[in-house]
C-alpha positions as CSV (number, residue, x, y, z in Angstrom):
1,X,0.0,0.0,0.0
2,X,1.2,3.4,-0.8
3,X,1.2,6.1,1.7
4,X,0.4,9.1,-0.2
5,X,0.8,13.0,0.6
6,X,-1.6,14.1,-2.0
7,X,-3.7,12.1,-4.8
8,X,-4.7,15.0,-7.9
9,X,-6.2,14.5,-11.4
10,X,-9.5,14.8,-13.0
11,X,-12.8,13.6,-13.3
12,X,-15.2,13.6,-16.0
13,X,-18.6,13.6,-14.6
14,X,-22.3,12.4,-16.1
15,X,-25.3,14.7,-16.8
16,X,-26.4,14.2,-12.8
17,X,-22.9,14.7,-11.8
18,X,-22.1,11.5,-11.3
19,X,-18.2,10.4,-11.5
20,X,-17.9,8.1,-15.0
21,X,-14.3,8.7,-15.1
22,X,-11.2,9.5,-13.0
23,X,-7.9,9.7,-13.3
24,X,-5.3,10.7,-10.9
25,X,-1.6,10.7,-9.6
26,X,-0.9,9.4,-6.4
27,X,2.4,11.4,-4.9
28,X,4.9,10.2,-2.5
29,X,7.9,11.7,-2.4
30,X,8.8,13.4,-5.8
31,X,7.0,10.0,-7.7
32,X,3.5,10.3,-9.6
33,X,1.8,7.6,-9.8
34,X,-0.8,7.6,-12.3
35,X,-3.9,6.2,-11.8
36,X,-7.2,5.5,-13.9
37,X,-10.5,4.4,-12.8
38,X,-13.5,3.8,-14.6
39,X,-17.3,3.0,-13.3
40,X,-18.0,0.4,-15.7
41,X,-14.4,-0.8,-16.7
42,X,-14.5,0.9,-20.1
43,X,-11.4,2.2,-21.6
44,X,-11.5,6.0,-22.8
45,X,-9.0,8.1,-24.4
46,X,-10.4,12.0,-24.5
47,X,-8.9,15.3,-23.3
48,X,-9.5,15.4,-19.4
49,X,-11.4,19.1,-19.4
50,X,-12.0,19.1,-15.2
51,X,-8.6,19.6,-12.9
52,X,-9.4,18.6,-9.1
53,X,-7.0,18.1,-5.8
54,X,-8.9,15.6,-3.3
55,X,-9.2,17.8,0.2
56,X,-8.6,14.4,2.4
57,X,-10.5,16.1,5.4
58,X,-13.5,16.5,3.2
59,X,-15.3,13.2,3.6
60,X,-17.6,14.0,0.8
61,X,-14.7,13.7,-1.6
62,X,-15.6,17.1,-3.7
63,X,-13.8,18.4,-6.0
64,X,-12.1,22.0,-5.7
65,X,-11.9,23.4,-8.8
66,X,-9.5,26.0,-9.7
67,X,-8.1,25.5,-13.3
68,X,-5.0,24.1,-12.3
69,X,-3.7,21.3,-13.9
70,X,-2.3,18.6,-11.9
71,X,0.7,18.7,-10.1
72,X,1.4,22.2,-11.3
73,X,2.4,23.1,-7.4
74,X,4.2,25.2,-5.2
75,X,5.8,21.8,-3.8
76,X,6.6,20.3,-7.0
77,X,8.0,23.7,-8.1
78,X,10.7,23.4,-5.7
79,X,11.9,19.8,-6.7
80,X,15.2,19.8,-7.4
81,X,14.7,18.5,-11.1
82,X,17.8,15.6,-10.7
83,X,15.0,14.3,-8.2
84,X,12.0,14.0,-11.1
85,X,10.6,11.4,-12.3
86,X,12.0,12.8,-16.3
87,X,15.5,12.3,-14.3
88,X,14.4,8.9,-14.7
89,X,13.5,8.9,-17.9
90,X,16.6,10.9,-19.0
91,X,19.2,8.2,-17.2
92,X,17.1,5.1,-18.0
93,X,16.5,4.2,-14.5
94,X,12.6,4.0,-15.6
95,X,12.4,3.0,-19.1
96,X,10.2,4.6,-21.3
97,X,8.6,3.9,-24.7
98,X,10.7,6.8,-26.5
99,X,10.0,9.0,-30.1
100,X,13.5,10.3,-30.8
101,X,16.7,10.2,-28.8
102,X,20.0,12.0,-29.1
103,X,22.7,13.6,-27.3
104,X,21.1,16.7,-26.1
105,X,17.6,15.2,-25.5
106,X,14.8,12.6,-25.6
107,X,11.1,12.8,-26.9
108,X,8.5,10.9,-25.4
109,X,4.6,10.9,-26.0
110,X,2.4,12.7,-23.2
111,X,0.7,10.4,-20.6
112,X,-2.3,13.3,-20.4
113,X,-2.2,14.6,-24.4
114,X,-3.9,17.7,-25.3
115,X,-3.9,17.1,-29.0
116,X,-4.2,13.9,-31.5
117,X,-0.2,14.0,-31.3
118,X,1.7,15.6,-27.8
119,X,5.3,15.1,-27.6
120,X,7.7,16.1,-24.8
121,X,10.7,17.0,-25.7
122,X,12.8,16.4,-22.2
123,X,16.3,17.8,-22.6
124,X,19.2,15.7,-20.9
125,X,20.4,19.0,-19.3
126,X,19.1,19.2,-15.6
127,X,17.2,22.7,-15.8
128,X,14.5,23.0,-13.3
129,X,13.0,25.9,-16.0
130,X,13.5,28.6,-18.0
131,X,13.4,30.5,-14.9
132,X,16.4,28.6,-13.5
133,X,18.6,29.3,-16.6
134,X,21.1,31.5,-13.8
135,X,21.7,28.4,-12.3
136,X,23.5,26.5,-14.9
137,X,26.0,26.6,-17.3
138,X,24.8,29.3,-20.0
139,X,26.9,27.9,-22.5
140,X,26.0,24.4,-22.2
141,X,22.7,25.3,-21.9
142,X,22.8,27.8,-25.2
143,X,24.0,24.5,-26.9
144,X,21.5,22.6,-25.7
145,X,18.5,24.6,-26.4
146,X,20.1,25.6,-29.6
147,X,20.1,22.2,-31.0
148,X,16.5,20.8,-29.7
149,X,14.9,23.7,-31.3
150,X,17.3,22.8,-34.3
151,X,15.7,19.1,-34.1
152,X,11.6,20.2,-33.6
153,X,10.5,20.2,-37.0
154,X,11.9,16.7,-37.2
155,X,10.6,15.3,-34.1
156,X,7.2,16.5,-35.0
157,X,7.3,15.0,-38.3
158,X,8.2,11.5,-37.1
159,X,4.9,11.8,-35.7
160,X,3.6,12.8,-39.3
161,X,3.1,16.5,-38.3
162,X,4.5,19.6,-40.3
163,X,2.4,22.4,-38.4
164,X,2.1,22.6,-34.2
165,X,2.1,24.4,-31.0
166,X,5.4,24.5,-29.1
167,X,4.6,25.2,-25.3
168,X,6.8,25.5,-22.7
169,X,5.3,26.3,-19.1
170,X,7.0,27.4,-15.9
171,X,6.2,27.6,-12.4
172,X,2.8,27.0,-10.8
173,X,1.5,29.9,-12.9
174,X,3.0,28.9,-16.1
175,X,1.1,25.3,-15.2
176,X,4.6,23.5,-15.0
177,X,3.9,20.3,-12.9
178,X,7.5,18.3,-13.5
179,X,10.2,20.9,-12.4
180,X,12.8,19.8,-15.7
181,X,12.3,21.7,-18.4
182,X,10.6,20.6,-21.7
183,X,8.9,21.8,-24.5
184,X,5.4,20.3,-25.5
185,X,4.7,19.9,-29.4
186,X,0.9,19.6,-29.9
187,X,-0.3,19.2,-33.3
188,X,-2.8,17.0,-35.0
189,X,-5.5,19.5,-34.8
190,X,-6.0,23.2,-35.4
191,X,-5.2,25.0,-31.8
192,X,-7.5,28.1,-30.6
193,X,-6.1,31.8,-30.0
194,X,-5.7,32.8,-27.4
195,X,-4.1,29.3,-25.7
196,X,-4.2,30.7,-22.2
């Protein structure tokens, strides 16, 4: 059994606000756990639209809604990003199914996508953020950057897309929930204006 500090995700509820769907991520320590449950063992793949955290002294179970996507938290913001679960990834501790891999970075295919195609790119560079770019070699990091950008069009088109959204969120605010930078290509569908 896993002792949890906080269980977030989002629910997709019925015309009499019943719960049909859930999924969640169950975090201990700096590890998410996802989680999906389903009231009639169906599988579903949609866009989550809902974003809850579970108040565990709330014995109803409500949700608190607040537009927040999960995990995008103070906590989480202060991870130091060699402790991330995309640490993982990057060093191969936790394998993971990957799109493209090279020196400077690995793409892997969103758990929660937002779009018919949703890569991440992950760079191998430990950078909590953009917002953290003080706190590392510029150089390297003007290197690294450099050359993922240099690679996007190509990632995306493995994925047999020419035209996308790049994203790149930091900080609670900026909805960043894994404190290592990465850039999100979405594509696969025409995106709205303004994306906020």
């Amino acid at each position: 059994m896993i002792s949890c500090c906080s269980r977030i995700g989002s629910r997709l509820l019925n015309r009499n606000n019943k719960i049909i769907f859930e999924t969640s991520f169950i975090k201990t320590k700096s590890i998410f756990f996802p989680t999906i449950t389903t009231n009639n063992n169906n599988n579903f793949i949609f866009n989550i639209k809902r974003d809850y955290t579970v108040n565990n002294n709330n014995n109803n179970n409500k949700m608190s809604e607040g537009g927040a996507k999960a995990g995008a938290t103070e906590e989480n913001n202060r991870i130091n990003p060699k402790d991330t679960l995309f640490a993982k990834f990057v060093s191969g501790e936790i394998p993971v199914p990957k799109v493209y891999e090279d020196d400077y970075c690995i793409a892997i295919n969103d758990i929660n996508p937002q779009a018919p195609i949703h890569i991440l790119v992950i760079p191998k560079l430990p950078v909590g953020g953009v917002s953290d770019v003080a706190n590392v070699d510029v150089e390297k990091y003007k290197e690294t950057m450099g050359h993922i950008m240099s690679k996007i069009h190509h990632i995306a088109s493995l994925k047999g897309v020419d035209s996308y959204r790049l994203v790149i969120n930091d900080g609670v605010l900026g909805q960043q929930s894994v404190r290592w930078l990465h850039i999100h290509i979405l594509g696969g569908r025409q995106m709205n204006w303004p994306p906020g």
